[in-house]
PDBQT receptor file of N, H, CA, C and O in Angstrom, charges set to zero:
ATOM      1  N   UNK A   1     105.694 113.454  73.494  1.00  0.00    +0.000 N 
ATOM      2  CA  UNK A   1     104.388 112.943  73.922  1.00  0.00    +0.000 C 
ATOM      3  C   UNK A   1     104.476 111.451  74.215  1.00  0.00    +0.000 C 
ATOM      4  O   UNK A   1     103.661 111.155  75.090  1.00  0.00    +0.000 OA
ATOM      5  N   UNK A   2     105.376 110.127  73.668  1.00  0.00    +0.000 N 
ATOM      6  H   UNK A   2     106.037 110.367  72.958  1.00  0.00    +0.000 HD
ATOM      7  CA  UNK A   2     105.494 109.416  73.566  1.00  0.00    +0.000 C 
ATOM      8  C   UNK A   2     106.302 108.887  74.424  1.00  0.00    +0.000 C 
ATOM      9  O   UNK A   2     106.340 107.758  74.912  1.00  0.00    +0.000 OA
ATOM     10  N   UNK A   3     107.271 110.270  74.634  1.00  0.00    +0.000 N 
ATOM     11  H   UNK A   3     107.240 111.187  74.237  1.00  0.00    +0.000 HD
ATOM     12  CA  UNK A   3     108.125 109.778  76.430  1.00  0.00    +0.000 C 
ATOM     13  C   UNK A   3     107.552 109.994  77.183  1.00  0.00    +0.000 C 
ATOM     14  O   UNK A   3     108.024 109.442  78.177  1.00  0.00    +0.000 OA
ATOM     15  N   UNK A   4     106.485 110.655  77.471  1.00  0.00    +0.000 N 
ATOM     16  H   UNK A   4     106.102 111.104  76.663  1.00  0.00    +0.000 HD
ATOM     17  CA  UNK A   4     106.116 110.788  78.680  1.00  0.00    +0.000 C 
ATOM     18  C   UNK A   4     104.860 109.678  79.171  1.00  0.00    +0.000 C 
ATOM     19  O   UNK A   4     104.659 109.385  80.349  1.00  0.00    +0.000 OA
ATOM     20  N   UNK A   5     104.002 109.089  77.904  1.00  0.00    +0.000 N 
ATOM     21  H   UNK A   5     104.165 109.327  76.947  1.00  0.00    +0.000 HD
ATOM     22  CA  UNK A   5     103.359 108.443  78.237  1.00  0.00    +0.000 C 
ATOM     23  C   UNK A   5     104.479 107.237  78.602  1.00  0.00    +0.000 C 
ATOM     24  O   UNK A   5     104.368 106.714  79.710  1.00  0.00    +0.000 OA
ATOM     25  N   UNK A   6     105.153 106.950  78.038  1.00  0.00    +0.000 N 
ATOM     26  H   UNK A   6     105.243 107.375  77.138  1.00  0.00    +0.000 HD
ATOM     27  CA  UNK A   6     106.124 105.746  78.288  1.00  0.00    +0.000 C 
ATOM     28  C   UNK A   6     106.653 105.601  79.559  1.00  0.00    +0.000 C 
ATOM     29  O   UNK A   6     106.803 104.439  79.938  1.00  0.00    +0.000 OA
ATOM     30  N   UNK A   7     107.043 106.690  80.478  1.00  0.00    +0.000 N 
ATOM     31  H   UNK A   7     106.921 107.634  80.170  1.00  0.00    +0.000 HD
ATOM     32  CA  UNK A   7     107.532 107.116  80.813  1.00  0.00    +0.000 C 
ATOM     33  C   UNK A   7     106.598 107.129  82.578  1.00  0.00    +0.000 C 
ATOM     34  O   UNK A   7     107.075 106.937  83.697  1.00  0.00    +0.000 OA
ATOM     35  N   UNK A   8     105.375 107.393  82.221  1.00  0.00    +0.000 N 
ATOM     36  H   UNK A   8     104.988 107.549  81.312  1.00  0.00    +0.000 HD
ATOM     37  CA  UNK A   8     103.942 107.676  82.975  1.00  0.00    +0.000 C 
ATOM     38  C   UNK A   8     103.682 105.887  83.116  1.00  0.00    +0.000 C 
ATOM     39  O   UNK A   8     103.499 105.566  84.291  1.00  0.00    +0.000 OA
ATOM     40  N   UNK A   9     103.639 104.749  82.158  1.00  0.00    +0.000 N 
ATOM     41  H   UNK A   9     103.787 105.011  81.205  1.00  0.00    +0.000 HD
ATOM     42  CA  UNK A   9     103.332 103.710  82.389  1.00  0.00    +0.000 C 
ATOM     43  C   UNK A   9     104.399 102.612  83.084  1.00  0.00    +0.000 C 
ATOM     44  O   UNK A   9     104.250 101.489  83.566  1.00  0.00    +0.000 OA
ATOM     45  N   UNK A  10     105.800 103.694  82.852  1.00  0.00    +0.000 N 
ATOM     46  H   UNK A  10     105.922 104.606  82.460  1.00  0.00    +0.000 HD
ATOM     47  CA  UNK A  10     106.546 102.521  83.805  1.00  0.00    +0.000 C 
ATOM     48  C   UNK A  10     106.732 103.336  85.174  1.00  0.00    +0.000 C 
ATOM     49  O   UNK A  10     107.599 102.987  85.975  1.00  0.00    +0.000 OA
ATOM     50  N   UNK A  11     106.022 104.264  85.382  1.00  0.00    +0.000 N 
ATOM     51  H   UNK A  11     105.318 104.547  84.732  1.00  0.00    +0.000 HD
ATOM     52  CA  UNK A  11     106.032 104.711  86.768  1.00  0.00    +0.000 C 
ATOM     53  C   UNK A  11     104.869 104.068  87.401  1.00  0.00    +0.000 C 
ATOM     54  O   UNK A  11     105.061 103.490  88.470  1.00  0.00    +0.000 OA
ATOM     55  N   UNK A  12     103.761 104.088  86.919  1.00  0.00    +0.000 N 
ATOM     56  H   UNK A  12     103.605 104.558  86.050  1.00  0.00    +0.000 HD
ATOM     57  CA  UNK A  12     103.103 103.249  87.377  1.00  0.00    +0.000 C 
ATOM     58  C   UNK A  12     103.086 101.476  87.663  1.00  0.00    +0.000 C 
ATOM     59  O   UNK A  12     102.426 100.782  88.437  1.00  0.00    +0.000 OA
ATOM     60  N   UNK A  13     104.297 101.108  86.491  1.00  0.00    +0.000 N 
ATOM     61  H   UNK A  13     104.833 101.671  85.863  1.00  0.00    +0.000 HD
ATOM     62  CA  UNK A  13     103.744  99.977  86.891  1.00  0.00    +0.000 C 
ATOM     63  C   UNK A  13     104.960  99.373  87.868  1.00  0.00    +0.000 C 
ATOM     64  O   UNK A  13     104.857  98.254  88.371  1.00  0.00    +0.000 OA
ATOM     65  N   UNK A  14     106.045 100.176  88.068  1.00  0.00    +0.000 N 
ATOM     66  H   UNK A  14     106.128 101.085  87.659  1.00  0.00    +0.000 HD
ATOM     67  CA  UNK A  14     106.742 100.387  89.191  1.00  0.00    +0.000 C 
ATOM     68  C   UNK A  14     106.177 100.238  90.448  1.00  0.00    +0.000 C 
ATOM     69  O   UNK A  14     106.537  99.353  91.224  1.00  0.00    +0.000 OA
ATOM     70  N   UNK A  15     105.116 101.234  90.753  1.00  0.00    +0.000 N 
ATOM     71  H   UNK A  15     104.823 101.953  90.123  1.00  0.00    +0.000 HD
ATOM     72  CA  UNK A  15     104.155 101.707  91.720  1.00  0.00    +0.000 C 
ATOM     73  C   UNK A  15     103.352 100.350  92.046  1.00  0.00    +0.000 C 
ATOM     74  O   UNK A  15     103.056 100.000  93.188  1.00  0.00    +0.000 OA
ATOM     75  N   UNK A  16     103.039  99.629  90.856  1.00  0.00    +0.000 N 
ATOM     76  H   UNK A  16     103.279  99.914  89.928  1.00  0.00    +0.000 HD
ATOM     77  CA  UNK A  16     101.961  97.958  91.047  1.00  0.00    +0.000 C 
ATOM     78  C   UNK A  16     102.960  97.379  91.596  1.00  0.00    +0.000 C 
ATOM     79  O   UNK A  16     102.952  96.948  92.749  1.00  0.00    +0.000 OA
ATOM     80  N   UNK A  17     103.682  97.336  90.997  1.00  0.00    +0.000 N 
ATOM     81  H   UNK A  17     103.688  97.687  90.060  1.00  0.00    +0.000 HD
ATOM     82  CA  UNK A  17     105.033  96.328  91.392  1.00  0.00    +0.000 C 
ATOM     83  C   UNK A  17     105.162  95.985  93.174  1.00  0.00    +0.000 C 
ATOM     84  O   UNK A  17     105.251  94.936  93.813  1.00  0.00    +0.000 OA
ATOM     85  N   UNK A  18     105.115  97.641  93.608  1.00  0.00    +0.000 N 
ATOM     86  H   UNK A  18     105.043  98.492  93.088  1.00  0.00    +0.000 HD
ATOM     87  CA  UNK A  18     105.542  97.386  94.607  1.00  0.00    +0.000 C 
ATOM     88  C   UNK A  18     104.808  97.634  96.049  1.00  0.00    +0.000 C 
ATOM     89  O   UNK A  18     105.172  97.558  97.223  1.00  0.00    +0.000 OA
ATOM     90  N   UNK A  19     103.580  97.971  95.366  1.00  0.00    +0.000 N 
ATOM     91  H   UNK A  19     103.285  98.032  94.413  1.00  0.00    +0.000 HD
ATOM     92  CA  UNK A  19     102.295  97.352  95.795  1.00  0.00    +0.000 C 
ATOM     93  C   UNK A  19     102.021  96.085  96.191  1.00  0.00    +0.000 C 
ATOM     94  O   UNK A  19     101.560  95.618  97.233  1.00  0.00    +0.000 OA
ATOM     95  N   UNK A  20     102.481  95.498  94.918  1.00  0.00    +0.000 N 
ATOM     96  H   UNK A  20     102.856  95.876  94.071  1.00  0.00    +0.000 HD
ATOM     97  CA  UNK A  20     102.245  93.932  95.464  1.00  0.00    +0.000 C 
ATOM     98  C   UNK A  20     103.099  93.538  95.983  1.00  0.00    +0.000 C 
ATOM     99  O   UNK A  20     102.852  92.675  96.826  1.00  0.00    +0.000 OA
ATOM    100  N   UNK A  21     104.846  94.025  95.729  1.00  0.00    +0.000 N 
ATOM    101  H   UNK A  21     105.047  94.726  95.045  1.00  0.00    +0.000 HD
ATOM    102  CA  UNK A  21     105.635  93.555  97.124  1.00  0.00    +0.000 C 
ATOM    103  C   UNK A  21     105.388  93.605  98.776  1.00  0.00    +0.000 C 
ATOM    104  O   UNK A  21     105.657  92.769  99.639  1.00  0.00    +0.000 OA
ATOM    105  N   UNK A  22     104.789  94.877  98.865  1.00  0.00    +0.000 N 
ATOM    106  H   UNK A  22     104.570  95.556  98.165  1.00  0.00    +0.000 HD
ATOM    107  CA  UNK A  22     103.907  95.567  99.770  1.00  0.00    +0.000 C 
ATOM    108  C   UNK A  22     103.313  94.213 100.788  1.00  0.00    +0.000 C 
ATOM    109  O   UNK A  22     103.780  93.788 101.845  1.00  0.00    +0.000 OA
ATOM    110  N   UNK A  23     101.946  93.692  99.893  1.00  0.00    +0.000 N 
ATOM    111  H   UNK A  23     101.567  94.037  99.034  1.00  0.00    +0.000 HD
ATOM    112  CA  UNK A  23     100.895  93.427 100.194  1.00  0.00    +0.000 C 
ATOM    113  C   UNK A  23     101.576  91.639 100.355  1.00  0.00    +0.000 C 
ATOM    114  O   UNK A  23     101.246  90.788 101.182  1.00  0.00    +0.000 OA
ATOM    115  N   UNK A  24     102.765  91.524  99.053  1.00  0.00    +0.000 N 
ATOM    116  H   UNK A  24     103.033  92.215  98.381  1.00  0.00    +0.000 HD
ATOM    117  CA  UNK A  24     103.075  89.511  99.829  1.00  0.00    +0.000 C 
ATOM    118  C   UNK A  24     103.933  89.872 100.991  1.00  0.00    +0.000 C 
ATOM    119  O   UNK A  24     104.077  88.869 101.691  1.00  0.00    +0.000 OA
ATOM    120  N   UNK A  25     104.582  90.937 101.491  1.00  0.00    +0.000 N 
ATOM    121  H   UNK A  25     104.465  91.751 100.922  1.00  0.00    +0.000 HD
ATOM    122  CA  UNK A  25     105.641  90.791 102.379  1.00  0.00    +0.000 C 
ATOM    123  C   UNK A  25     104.724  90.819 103.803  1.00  0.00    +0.000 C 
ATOM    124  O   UNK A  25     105.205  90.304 104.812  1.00  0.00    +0.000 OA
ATOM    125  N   UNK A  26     103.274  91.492 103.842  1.00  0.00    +0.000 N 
ATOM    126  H   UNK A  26     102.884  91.910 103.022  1.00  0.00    +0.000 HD
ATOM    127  CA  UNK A  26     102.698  91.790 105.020  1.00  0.00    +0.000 C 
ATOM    128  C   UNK A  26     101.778  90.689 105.251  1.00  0.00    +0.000 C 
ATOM    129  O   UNK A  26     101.329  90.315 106.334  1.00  0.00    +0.000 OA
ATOM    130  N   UNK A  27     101.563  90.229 104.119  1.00  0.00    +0.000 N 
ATOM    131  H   UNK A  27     101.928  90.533 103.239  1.00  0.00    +0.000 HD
ATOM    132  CA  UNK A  27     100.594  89.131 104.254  1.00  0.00    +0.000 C 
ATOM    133  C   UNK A  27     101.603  87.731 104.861  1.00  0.00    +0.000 C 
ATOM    134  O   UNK A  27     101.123  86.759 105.445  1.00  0.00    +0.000 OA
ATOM    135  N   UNK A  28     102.972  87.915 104.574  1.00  0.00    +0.000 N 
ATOM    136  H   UNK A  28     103.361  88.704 104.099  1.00  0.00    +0.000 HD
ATOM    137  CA  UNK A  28     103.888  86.627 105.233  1.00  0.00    +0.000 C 
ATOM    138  C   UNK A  28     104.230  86.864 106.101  1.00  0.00    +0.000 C 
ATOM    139  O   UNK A  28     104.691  85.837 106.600  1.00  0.00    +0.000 OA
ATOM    140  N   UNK A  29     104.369  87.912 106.930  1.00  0.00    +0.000 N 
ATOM    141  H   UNK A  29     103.995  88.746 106.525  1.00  0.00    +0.000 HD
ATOM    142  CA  UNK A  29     104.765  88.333 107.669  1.00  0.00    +0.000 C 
ATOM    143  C   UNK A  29     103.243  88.307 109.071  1.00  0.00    +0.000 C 
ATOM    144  O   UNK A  29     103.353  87.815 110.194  1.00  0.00    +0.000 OA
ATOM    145  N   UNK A  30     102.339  88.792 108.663  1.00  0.00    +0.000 N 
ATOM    146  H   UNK A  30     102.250  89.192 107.750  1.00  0.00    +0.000 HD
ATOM    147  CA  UNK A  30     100.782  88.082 108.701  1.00  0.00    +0.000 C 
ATOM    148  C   UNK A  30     100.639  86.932 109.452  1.00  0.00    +0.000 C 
ATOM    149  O   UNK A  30     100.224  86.696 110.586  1.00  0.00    +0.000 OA
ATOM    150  N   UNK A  31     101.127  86.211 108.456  1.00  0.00    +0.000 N 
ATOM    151  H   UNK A  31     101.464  86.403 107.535  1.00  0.00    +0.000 HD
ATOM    152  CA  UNK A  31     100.571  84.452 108.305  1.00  0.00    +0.000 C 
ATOM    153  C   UNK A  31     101.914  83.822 109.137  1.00  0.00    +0.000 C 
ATOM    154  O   UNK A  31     101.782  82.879 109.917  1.00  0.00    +0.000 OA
ATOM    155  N   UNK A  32     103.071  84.395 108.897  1.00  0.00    +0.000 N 
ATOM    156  H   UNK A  32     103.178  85.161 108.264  1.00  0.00    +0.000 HD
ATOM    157  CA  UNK A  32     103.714  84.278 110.347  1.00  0.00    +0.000 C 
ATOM    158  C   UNK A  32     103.906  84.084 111.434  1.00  0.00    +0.000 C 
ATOM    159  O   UNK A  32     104.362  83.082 111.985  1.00  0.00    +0.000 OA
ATOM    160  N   UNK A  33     103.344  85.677 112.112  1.00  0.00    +0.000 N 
ATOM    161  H   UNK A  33     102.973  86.491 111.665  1.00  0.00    +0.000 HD
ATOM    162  CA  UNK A  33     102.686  85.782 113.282  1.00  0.00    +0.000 C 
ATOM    163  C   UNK A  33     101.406  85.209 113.728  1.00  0.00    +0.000 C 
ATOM    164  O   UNK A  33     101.123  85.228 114.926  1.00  0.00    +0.000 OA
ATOM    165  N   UNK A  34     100.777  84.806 113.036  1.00  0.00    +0.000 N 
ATOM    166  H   UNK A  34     101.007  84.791 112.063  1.00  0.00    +0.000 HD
ATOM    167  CA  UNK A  34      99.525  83.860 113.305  1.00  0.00    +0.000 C 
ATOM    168  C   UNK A  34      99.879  82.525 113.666  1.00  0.00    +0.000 C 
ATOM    169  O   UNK A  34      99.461  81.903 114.643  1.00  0.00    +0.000 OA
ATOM    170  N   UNK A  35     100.928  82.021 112.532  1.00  0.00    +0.000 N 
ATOM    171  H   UNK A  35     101.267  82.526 111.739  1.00  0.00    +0.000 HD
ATOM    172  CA  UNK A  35     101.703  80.633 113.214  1.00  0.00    +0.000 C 
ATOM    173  C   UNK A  35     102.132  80.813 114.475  1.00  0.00    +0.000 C 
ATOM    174  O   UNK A  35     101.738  80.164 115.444  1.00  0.00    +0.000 OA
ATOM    175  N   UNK A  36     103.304  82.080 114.496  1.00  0.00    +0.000 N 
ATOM    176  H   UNK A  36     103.625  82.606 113.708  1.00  0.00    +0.000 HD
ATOM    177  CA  UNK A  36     103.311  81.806 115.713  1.00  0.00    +0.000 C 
ATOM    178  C   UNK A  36     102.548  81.890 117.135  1.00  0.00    +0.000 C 
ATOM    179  O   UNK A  36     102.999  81.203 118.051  1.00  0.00    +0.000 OA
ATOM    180  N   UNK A  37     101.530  82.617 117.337  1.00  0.00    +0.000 N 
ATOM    181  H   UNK A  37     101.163  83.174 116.593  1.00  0.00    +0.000 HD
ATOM    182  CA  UNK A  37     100.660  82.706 118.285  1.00  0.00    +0.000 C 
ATOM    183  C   UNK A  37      99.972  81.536 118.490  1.00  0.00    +0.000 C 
ATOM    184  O   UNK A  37      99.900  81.092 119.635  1.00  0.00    +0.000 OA
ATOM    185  N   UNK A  38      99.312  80.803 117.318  1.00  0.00    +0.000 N 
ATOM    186  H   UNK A  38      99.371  81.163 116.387  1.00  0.00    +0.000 HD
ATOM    187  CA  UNK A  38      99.060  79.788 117.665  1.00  0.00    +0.000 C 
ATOM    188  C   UNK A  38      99.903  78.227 117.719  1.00  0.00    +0.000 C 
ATOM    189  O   UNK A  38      99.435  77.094 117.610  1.00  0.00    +0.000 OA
ATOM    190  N   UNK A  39     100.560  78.438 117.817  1.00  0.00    +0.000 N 
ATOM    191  H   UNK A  39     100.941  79.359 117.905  1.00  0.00    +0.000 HD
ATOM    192  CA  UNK A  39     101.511  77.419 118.212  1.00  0.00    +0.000 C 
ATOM    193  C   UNK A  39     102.127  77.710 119.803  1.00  0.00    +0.000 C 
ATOM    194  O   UNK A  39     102.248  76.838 120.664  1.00  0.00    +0.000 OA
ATOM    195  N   UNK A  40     102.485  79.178 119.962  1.00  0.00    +0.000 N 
ATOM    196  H   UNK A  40     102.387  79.886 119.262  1.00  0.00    +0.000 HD
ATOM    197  CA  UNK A  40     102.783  79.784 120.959  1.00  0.00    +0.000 C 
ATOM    198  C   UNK A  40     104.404  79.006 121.686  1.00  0.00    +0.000 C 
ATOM    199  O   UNK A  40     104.824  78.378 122.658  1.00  0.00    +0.000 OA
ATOM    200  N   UNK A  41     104.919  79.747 120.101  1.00  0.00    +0.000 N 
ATOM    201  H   UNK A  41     104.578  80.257 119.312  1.00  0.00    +0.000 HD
ATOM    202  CA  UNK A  41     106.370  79.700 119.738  1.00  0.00    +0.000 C 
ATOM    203  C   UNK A  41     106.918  80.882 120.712  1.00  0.00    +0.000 C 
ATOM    204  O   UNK A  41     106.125  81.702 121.175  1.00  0.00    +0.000 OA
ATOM    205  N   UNK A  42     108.796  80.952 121.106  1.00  0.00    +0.000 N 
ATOM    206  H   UNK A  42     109.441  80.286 120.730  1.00  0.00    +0.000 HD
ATOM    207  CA  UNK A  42     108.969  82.155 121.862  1.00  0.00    +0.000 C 
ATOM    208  C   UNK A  42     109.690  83.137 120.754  1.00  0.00    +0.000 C 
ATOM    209  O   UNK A  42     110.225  82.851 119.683  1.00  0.00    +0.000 OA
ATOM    210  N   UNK A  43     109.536  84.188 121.303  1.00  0.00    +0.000 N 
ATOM    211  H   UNK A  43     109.101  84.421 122.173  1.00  0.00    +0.000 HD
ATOM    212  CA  UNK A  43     110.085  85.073 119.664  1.00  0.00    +0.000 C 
ATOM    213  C   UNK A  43     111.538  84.783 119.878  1.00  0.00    +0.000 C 
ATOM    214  O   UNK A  43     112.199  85.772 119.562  1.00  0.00    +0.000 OA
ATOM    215  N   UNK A  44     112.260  83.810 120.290  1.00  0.00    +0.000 N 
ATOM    216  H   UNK A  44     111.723  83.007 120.547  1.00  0.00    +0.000 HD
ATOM    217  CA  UNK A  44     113.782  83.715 120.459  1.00  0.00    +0.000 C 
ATOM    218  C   UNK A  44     113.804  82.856 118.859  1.00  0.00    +0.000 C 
ATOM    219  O   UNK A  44     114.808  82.348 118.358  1.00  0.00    +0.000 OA
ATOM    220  N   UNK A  45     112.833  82.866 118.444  1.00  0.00    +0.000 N 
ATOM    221  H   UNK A  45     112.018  83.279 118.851  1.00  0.00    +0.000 HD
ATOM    222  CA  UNK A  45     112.593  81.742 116.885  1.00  0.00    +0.000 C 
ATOM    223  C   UNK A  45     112.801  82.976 116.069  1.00  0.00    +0.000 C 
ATOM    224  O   UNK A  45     113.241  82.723 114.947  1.00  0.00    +0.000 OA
ATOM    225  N   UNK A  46     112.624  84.119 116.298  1.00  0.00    +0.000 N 
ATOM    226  H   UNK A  46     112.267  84.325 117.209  1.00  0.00    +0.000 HD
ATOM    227  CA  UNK A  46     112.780  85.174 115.546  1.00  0.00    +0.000 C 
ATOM    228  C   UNK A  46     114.193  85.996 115.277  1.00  0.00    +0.000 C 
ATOM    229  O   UNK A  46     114.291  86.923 114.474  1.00  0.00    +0.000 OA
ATOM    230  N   UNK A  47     115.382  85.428 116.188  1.00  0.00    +0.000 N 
ATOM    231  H   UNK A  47     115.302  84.674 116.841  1.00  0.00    +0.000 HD
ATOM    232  CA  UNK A  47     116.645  85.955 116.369  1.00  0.00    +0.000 C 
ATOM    233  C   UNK A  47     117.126  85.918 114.820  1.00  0.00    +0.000 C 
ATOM    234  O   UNK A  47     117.262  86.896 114.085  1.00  0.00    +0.000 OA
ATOM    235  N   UNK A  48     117.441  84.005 114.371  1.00  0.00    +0.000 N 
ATOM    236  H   UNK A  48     117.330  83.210 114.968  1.00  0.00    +0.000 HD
ATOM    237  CA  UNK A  48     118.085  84.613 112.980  1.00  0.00    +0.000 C 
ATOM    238  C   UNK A  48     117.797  85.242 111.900  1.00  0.00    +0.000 C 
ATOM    239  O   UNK A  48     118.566  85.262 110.938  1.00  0.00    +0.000 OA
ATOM    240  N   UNK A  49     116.180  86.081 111.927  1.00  0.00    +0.000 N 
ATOM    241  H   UNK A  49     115.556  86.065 112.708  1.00  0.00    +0.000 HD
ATOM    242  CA  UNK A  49     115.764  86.542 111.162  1.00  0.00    +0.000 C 
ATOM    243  C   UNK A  49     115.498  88.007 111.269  1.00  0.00    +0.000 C 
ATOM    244  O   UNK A  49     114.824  88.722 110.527  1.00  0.00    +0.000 OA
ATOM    245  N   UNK A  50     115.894  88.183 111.904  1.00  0.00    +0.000 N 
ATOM    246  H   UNK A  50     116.442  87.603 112.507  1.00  0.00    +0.000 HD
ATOM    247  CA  UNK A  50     116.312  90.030 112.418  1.00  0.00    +0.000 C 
ATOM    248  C   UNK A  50     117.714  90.444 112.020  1.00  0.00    +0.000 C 
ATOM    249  O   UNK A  50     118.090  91.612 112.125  1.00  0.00    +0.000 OA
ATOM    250  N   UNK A  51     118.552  89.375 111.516  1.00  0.00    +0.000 N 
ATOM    251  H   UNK A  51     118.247  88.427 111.431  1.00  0.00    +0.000 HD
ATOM    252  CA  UNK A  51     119.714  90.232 110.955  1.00  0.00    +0.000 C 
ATOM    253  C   UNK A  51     120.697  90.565 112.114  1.00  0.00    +0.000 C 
ATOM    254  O   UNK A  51     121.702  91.242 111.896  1.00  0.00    +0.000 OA
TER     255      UNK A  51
């Protein structure tokens, strides 16, 4: 009973975890693209960051 609740709370908080990785990676990614539009940068600024 004690593994599974244990077990149940680090699945969830796994799940928050990566939720909020989720939500800072889109929100920078976001706030990014907003820089760049308004600056009206060319996406050739985007090469070394595509890997």
């Amino acid at each position: 009973m004690l593994l599974a609740l244990l077990i149940l709370i680090c699945l969830h908080a796994r799940l928050f975890f990566l939720i909020l990785i989720d939500m800072t990676t889109s929100y920078f990614i976001l706030s990014l693209s907003i820089a760049m539009f308004s600056r009206g940068v060319s996406p050739s600024l985007f090469a070394p960051f595509s890997g």
